[in-house]
NUVO-768147 format. One line per field, with one value per residue (C-alpha): y, z, x; residue number from 1; residue in three letters. Coordinates in Angstrom, 3 decimals, always signed. Each point is the difference from the previous one (the first is absolute). Layout:
BEGIN
y	c(Y / ...)
z	c(Z / ...)
x	c(X / ...)
seq	c(NUM / ...)
type	c(ala / ...)
This chain:
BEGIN
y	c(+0.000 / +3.545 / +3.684 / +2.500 / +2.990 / +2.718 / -2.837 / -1.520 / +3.399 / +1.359 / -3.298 / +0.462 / +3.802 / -0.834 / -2.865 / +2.469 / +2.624 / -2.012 / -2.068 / -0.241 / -2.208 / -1.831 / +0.056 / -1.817 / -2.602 / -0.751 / -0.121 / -3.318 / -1.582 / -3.524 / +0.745 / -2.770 / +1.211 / -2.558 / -0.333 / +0.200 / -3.230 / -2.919 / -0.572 / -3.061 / -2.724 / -2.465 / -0.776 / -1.422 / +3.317 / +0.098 / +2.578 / -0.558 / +0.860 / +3.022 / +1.106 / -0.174 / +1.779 / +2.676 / +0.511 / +1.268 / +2.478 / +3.713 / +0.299 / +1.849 / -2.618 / +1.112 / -1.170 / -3.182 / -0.525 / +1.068 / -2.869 / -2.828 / +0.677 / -2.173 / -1.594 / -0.675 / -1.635 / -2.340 / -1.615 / -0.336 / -3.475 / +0.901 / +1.906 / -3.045 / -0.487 / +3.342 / +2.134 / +0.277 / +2.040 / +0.891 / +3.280 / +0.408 / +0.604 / +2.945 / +1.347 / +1.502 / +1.612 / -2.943 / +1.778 / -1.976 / +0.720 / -1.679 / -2.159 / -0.559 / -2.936 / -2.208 / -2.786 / -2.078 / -3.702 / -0.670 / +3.690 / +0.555 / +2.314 / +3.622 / +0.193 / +2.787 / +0.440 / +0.871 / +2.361 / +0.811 / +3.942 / +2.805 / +1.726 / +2.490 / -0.446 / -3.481 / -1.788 / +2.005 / +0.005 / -3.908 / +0.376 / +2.168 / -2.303 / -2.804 / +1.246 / +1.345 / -3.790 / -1.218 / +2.668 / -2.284 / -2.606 / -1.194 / -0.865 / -3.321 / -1.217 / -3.315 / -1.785 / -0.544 / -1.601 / -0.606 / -1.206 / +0.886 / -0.128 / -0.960 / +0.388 / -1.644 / +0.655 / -2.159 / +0.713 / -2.876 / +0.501 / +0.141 / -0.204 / -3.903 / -0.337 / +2.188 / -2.396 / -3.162 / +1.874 / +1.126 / -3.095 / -2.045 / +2.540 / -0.072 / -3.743 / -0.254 / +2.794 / -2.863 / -0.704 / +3.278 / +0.345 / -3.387 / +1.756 / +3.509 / -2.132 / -1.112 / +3.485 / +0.966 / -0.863 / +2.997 / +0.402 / -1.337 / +0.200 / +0.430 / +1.663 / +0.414 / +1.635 / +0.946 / +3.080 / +0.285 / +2.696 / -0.959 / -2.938 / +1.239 / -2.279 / +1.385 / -2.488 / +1.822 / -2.143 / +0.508 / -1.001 / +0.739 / -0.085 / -0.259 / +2.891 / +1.299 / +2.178 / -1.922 / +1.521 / -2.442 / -2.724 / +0.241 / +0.808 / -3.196 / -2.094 / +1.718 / -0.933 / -3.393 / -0.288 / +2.129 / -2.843 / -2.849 / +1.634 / +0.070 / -3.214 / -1.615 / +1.980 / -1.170 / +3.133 / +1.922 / +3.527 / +2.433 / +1.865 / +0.729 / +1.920 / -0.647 / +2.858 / +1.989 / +2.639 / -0.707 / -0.877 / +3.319 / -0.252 / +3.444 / +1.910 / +1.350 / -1.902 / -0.685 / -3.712 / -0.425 / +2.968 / -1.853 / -3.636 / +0.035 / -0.351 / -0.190 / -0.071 / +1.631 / +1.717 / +2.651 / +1.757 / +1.875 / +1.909 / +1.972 / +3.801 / +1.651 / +3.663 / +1.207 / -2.097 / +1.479 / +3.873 / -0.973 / -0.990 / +1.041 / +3.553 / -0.606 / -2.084 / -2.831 / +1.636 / +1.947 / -3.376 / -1.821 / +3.539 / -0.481 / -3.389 / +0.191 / +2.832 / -1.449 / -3.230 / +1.609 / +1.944 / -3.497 / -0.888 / +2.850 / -0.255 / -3.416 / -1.555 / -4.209 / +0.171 / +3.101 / +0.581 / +2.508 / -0.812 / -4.042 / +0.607 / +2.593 / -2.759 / -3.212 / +0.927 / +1.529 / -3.480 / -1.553 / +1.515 / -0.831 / -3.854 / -0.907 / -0.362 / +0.412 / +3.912 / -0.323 / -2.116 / +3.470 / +0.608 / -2.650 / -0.371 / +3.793 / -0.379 / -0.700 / +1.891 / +2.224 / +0.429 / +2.600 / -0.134 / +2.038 / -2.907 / +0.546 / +0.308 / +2.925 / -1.612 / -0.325 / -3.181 / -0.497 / -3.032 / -0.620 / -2.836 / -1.425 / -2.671 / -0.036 / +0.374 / -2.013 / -1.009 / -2.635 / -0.308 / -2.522 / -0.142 / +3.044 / +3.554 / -1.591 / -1.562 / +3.211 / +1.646 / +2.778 / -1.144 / -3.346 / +2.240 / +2.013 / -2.988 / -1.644 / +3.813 / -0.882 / -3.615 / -1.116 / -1.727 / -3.525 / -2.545 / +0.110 / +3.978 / +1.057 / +0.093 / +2.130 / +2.217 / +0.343 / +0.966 / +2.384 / +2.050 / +0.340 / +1.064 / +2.634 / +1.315 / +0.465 / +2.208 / +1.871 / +0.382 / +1.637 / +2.525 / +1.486 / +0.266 / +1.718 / +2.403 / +0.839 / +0.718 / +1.997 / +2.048 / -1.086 / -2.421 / +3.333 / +1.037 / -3.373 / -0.418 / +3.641 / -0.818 / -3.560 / +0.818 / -0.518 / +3.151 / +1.430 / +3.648 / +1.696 / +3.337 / +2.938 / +0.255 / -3.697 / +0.050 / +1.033 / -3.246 / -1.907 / +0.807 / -0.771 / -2.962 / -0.826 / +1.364 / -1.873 / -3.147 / +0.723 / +1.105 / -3.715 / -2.254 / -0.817 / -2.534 / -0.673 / +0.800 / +2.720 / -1.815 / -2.115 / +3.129 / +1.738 / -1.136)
z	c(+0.000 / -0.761 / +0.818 / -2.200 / +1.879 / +0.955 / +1.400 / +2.003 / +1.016 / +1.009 / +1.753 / +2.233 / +0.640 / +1.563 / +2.079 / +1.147 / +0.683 / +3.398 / +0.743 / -0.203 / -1.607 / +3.111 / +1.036 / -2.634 / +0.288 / +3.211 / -1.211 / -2.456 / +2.730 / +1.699 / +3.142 / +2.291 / +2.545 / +1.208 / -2.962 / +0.715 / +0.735 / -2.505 / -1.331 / +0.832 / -3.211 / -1.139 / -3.156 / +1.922 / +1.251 / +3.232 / +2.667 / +2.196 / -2.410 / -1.405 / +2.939 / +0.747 / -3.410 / +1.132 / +3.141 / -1.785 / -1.863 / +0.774 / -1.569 / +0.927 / +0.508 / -3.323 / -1.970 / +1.683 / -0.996 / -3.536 / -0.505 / +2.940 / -0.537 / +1.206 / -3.341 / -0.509 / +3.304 / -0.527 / -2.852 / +1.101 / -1.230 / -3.241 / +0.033 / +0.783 / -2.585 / -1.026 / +1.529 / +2.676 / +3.484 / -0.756 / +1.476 / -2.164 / -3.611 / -2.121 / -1.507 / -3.336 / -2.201 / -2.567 / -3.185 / -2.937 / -3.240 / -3.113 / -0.699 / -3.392 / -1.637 / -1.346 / -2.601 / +1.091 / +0.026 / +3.040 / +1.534 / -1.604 / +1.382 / +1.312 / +2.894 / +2.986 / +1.244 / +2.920 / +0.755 / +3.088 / -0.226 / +2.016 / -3.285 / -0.882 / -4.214 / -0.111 / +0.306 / -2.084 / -2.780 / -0.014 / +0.024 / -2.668 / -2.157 / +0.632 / -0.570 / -3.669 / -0.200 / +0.541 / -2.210 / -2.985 / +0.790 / +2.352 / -0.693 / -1.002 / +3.037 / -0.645 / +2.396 / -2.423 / +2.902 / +3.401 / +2.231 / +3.061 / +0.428 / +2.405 / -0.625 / +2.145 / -0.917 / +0.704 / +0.117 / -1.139 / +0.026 / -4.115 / -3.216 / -0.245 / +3.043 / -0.828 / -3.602 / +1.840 / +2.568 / -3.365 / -1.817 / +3.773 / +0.509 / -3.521 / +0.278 / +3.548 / -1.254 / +0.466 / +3.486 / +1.066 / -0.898 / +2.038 / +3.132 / -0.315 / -0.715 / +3.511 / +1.293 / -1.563 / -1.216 / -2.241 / -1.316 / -2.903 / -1.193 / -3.447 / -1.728 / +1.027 / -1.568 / +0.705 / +0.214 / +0.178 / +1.087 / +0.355 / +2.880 / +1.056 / -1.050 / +0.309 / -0.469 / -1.099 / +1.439 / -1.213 / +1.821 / -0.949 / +3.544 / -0.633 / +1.435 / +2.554 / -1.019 / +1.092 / +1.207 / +3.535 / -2.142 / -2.561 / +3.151 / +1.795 / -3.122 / -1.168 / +3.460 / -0.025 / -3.930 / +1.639 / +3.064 / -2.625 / -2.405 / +3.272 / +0.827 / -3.245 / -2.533 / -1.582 / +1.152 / +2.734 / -0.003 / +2.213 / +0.925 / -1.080 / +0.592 / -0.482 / -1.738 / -2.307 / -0.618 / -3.521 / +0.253 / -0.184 / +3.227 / +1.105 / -2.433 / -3.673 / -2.399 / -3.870 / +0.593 / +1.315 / -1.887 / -3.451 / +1.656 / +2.450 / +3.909 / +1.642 / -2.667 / -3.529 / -1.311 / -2.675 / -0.581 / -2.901 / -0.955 / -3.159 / +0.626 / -2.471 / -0.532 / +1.483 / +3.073 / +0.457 / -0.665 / +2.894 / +2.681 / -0.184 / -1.754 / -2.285 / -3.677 / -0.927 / -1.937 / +3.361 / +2.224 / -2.838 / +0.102 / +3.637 / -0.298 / -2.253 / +1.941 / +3.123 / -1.075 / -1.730 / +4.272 / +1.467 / -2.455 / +1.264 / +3.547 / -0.127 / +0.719 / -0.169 / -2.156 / -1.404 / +2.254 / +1.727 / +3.603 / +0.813 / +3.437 / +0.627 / -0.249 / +1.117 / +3.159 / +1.195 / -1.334 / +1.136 / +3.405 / +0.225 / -1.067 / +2.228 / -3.038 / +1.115 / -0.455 / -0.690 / -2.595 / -1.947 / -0.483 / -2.618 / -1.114 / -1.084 / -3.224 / -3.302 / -2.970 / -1.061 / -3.788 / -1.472 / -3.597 / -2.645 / -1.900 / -4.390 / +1.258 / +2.260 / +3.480 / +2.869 / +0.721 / +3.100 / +1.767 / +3.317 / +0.504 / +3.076 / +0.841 / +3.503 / +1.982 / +3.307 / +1.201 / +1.370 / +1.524 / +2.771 / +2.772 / +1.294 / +0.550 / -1.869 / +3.544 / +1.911 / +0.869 / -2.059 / -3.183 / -0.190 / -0.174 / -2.736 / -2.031 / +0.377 / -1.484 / -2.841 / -0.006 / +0.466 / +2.618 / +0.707 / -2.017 / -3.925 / -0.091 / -0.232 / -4.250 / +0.222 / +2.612 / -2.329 / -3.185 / +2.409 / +1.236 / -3.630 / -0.794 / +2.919 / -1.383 / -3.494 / +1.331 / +2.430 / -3.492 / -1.832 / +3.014 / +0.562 / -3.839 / -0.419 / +2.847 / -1.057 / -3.732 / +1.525 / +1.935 / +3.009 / +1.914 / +2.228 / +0.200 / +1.154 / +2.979 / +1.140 / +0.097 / +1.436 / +2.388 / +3.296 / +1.988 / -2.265 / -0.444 / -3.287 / -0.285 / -0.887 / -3.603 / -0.547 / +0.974 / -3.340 / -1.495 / +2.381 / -0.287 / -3.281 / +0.835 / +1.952 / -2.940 / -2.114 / +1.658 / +0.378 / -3.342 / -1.843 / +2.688 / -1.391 / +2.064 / +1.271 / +3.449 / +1.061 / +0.452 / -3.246 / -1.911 / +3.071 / -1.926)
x	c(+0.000 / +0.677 / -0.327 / +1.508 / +2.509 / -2.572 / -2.787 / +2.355 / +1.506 / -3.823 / -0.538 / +2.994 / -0.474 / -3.049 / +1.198 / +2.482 / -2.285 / -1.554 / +3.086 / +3.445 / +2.333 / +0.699 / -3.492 / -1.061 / +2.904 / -1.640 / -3.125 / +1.160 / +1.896 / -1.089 / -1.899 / +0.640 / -2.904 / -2.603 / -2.584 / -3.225 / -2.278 / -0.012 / -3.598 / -0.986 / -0.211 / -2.276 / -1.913 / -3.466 / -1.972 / -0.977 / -1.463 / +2.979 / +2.830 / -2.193 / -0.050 / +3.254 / +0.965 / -2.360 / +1.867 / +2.943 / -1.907 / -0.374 / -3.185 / -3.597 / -2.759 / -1.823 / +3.097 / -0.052 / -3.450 / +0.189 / +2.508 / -1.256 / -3.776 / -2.488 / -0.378 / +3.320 / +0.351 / -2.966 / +1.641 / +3.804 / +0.209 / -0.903 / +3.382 / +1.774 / +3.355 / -0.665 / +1.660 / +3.493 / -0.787 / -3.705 / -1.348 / -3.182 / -1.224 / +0.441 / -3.400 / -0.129 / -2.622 / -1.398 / -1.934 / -1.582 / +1.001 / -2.172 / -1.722 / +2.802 / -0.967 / +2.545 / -0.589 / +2.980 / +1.127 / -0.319 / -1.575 / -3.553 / -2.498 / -0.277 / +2.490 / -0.519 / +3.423 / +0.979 / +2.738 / +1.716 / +1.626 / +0.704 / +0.406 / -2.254 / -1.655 / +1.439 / -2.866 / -2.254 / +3.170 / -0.531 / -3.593 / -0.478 / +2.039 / -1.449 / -3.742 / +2.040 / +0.690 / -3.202 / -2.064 / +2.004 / -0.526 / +2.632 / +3.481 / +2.223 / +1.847 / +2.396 / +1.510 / +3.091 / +3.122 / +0.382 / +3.084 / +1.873 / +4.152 / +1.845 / +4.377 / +2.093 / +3.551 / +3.030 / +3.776 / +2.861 / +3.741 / +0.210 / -1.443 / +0.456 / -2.314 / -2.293 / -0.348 / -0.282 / -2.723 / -2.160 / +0.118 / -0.729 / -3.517 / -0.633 / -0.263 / -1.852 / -2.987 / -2.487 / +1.584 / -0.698 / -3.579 / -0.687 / +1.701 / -2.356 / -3.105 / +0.318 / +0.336 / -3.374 / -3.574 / -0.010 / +3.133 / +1.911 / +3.261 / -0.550 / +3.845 / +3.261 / +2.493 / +3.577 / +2.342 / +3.967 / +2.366 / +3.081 / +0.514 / -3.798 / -3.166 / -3.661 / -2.743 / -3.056 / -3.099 / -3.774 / -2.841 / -3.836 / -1.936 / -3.343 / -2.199 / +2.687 / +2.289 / +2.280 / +3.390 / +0.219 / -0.514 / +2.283 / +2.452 / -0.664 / +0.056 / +3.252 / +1.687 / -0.720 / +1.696 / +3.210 / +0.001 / +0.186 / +2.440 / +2.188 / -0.591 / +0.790 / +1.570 / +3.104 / +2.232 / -1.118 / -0.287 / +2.569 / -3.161 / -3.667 / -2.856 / -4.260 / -0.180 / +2.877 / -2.013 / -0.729 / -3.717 / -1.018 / -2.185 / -1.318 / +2.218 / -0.875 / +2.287 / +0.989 / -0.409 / -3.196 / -1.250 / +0.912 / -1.269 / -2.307 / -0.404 / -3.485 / -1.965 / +0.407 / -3.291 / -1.275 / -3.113 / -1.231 / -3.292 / -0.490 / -2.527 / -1.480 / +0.741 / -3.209 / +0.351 / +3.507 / -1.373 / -3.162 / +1.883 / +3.540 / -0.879 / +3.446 / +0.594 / +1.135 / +2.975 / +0.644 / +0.456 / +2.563 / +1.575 / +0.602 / +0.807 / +2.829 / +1.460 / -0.542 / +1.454 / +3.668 / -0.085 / -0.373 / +3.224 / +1.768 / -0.510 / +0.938 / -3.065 / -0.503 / -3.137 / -1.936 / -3.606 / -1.056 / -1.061 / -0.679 / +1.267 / -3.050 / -2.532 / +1.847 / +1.116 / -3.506 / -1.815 / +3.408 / -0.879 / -3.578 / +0.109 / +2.634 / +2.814 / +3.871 / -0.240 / +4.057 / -0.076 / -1.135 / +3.060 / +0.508 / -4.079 / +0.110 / +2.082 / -1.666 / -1.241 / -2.670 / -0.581 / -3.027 / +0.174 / -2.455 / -1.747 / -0.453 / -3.501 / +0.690 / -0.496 / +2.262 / +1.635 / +1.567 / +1.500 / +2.127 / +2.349 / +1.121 / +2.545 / +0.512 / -3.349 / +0.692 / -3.745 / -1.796 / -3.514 / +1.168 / +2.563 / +1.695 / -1.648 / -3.411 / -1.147 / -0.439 / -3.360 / +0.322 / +1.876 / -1.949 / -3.457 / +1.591 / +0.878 / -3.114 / -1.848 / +1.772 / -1.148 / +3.638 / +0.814 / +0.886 / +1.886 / -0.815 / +0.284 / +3.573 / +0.352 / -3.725 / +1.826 / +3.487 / -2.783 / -1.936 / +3.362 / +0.667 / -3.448 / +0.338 / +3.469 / -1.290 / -2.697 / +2.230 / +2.034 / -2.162 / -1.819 / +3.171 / +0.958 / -3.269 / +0.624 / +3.858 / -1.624 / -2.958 / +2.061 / -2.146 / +2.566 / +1.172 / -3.862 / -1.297 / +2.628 / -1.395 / -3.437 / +0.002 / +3.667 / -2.393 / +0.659 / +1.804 / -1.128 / +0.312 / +2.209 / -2.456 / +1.649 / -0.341 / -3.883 / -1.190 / +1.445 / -1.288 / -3.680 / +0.787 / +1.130 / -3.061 / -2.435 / +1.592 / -0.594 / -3.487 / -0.290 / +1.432 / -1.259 / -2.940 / -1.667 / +3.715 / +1.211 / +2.219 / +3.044 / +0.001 / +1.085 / +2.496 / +3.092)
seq	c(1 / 2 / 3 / 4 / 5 / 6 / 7 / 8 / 9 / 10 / 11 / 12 / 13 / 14 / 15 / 16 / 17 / 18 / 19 / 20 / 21 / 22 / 23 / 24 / 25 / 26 / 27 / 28 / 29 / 30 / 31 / 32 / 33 / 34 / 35 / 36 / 37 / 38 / 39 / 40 / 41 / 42 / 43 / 44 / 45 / 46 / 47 / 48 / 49 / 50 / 51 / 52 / 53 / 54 / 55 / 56 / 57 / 58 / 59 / 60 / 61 / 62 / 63 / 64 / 65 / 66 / 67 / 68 / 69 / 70 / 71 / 72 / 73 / 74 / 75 / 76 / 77 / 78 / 79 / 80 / 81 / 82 / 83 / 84 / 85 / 86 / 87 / 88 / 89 / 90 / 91 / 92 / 93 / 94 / 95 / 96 / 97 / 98 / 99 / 100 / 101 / 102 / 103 / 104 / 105 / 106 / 107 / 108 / 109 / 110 / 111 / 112 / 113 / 114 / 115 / 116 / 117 / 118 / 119 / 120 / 121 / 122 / 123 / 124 / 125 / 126 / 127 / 128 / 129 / 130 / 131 / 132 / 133 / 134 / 135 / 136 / 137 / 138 / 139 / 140 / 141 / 142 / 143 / 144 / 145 / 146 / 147 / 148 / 149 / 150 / 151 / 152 / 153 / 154 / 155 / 156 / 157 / 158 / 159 / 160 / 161 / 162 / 163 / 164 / 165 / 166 / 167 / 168 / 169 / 170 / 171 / 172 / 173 / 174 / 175 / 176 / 177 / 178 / 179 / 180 / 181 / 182 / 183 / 184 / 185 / 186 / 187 / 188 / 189 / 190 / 191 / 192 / 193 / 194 / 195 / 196 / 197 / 198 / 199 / 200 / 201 / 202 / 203 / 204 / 205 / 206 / 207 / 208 / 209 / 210 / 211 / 212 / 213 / 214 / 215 / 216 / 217 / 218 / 219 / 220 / 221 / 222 / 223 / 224 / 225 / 226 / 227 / 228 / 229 / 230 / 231 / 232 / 233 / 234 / 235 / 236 / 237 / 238 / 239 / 240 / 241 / 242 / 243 / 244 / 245 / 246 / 247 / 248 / 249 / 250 / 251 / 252 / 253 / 254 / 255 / 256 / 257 / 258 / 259 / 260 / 261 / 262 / 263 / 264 / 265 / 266 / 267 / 268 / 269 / 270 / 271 / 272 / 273 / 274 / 275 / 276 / 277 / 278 / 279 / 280 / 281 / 282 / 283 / 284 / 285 / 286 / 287 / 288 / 289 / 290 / 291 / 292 / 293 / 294 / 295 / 296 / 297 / 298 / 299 / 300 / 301 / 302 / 303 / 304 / 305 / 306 / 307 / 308 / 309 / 310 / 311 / 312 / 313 / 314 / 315 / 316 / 317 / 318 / 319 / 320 / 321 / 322 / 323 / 324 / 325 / 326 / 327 / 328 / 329 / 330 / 331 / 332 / 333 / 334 / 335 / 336 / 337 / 338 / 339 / 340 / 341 / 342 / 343 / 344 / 345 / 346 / 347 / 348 / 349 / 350 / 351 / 352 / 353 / 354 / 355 / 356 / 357 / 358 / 359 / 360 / 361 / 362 / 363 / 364 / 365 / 366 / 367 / 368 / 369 / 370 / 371 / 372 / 373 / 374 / 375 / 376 / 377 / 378 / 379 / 380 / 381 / 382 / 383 / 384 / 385 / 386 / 387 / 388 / 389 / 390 / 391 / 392 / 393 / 394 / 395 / 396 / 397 / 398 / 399 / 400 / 401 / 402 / 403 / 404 / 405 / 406 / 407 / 408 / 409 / 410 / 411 / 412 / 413 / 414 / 415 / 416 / 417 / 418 / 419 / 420 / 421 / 422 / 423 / 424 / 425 / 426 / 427 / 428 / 429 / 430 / 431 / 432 / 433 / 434 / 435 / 436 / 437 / 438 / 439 / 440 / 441 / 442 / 443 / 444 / 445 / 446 / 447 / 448 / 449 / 450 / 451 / 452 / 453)
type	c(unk / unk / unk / unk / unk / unk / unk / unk / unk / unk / unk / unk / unk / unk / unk / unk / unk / unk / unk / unk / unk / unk / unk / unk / unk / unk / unk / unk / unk / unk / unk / unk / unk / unk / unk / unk / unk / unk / unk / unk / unk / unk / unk / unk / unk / unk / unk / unk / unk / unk / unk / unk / unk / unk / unk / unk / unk / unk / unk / unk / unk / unk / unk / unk / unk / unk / unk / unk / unk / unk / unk / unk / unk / unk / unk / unk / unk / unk / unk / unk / unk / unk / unk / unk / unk / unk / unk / unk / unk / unk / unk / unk / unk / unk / unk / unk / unk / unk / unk / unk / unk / unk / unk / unk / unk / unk / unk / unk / unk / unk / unk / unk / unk / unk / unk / unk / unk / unk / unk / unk / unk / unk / unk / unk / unk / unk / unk / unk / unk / unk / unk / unk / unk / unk / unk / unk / unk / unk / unk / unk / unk / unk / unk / unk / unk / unk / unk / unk / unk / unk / unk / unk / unk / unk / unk / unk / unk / unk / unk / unk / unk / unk / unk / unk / unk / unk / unk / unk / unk / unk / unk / unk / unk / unk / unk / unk / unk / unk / unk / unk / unk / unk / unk / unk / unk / unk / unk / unk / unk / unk / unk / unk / unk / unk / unk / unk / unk / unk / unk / unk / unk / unk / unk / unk / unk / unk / unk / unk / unk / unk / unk / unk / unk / unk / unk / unk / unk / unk / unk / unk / unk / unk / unk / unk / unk / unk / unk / unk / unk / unk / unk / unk / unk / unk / unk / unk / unk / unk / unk / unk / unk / unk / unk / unk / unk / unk / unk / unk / unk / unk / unk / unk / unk / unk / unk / unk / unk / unk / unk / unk / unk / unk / unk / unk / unk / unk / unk / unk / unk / unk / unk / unk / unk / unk / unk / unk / unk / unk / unk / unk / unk / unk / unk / unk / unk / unk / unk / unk / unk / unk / unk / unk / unk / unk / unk / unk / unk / unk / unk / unk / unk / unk / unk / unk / unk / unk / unk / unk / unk / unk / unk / unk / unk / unk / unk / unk / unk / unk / unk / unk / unk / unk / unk / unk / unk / unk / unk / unk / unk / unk / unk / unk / unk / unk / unk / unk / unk / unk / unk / unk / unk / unk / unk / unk / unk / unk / unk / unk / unk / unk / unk / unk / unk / unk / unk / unk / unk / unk / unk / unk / unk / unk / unk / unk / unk / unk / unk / unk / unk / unk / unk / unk / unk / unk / unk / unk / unk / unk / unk / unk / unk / unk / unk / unk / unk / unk / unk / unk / unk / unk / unk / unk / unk / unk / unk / unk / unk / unk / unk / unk / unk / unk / unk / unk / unk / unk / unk / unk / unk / unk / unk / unk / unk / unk / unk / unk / unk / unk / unk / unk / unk / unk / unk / unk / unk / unk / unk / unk / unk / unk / unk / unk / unk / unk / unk / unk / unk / unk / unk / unk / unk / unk / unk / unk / unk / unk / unk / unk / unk / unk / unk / unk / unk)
């Protein structure tokens, strides 16, 4: 990381200004003074270790409530293998955005979503796209790939061992799916493939797991391969490790951007100019426009993929149906396309090859996120590929609301009239009564928040 001369200069100046040089030193130095009390572990919730934790806290009873309500406390089992140390649960505001109906291989219906935000015009962004999505008919979701990695890497002296270790796993791949099958029900090991550097050896394992998403199991499985590569291989490795790194697990990446982790899925709907015109107030020629100079930015900044804002979406349904919110980081990457069609409309499409979901195991069992599932008719075993096509379906309307806003020079606007508390400066209060007459103006039948953004 960098700073050029005169940030790094202002930076210290103000240091300086409050503290010396020495100060400061001081400041960065161990302190070996008694720490505070250790909060007490455990992984099963229960009223004496809560409150315990609570003990340690210097906190006004209405905090303590907000988090350990009465609620929360009648169902501490349910948090069992959820969470380290409980204290309570964390609410959040939950809006519905749709219905959007997708016409999908495996997803095929009008879906309500919903979406778990603090952020003021996300929801109604989402919404307004996917009642855009509906009004033609719905879009194409395919379920196109799905797999998980796991990368255990191994060290050897040399080259020459590192030979005789690839051609020994290359040999034993068999082997090693009869030694995860009895880690798992669900999971399979279905490829394996291999990568060198130098005296180093990554084995690339892919799993599908059913309708988790799978990241524990993949783990175990891959642990119980490493113990009987130990145990048998021809030359042993100086060292090794479960994971090298190379899986791409909770990180955005070339590899599993180009192949697939999770599940790999694209969605596509084609709007007619008039549609476009109704509901976004922009053209057709204005969205490809933005598109194409919105995709040559996402080159320049370095971007893995070319969209606009997955993240937005994913991590408030991500959040709301108990998904591994992290795992964002890697389900995120993809890419939009809007294209004007010889016929004038607007196609547009989203790809995504690394959605991490699943509809059972993991966050999917708590109160909250197992009601918000099941609004969406999604929970339980069977639903996981409907869930991947849904997410997509969700993304490609999040696509085009803010593409609509950006070319209606309305994405500033919206934020000012739906920011909650947020009160307008007086010379920005013409635009947004305009804002707010336009919206009752093009609604038509709609509701205010489908055209916010």
């Amino acid at each position: 990381m960098s700073a050029n001369y005169q940030h790094a200069r202002s930076y210290l100046d103000r240091l300086l200004r409050d503290h010396s040089l020495e100060e400061l030193r001081q400041r960065l130095a161990p302190s070996f003074d008694n720490p505070s009390p250790k909060v007490p572990g455990g992984c099963r919730p229960n009223m004496e270790n809560l409150q315990q934790r609570w003990q340690l806290l210097r906190v006004s009873p209405g905090s303590r409530e907000s988090l350990a309500d009465s609620e929360t406390l009648a169902q501490l089992e349910r948090y069992r293998n959820h969470i380290e140390n409980f204290i309570g649960s964390v609410k959040l505001p939950v809006g519905l955005a749709g219905p959007v109906r997708v016409n999908g291989l495996f997803a095929h219906g009008d879906y309500y979503i919903p979406l778990a935000s603090t952020e003021a015009a996300l929801v109604a962004s989402y919404h307004r796209g996917a009642q855009l999505i509906s009004e033609a008919g719905g879009c194409t979701a395919m379920l196109l790939n799905e797999g998980v990695n796991r990368a255990p890497g191994f060290s050897f002296r040399n080259l020459r061992q590192v030979g005789l270790f690839v051609a020994w796993s290359l040999s034993e791949v068999e082997t090693f799916q009869r030694v995860a099958d009895a880690t798992t029900r669900h999971g399979k090991l279905v490829d394996m493939s291999v990568v060198v550097e130098g005296n180093h050896v990554y084995l690339m394992f892919e799993f599908t797991t059913g309708d988790a998403a799978g990241q524990n199991m993949v783990t175990i499985a891959t642990e119980a391969i490493c113990a009987h590569i130990k145990a048998n291989s021809p030359v042993r490795p100086e060292y090794s490790f479960i994971e090298a790194n190379l899986s791409g697990d909770k990180k955005a990446s070339a590899q599993s951007f180009l192949k697939v982790r999770g599940r790999k899925v694209s969605a596509e709907v084609i709007l007619p100019p008039d549609l476009v015109e109704k509901r976004l107030r922009t053209t057709v020629r204005q969205v490809a426009d933005y598109w194409r100079m919105g995709a040559v930015g996402s080159v320049l900044s370095g971007a893995i993929g070319a969209q606009g804002h997955y993240a937005n979406g994913l991590a408030a349904l991500y959040i709301a149906c108990g998904q591994d919110v992290a795992c964002v980081a890697e389900s995120a990457t993809g890419v939009t396309r809007f294209e004007l069609t010889a016929k004038g409309d607007l196609y547009a499409a989203v790809t995504l090859p690394n959605l991490m979901v699943g509809t059972v195991g993991g966050g999917t069992t708590l109160p909250s996120q197992s009601a918000c599932l099941e609004i969406m008719d999604l929970a339980g075993p069977g639903k996981a590929n409907a869930l991947a096509e849904v997410c997509a379906a969700l993304c490609l309307a999040g696509e085009l609301s803010i593409t609509g806003a950006i070319c209606a020079q309305e994405f500033a606007r919206a934020h000012q009239c739906l920011a909650r508390g947020n009160r307008p400066r007086s010379e920005a209060g013409e635009s947004i009564r305009g804002c707010r007459r336009k919206r009752a103006e093009s609604n038509e039948g709609h509701s205010d928040s489908e055209s916010a953004i």
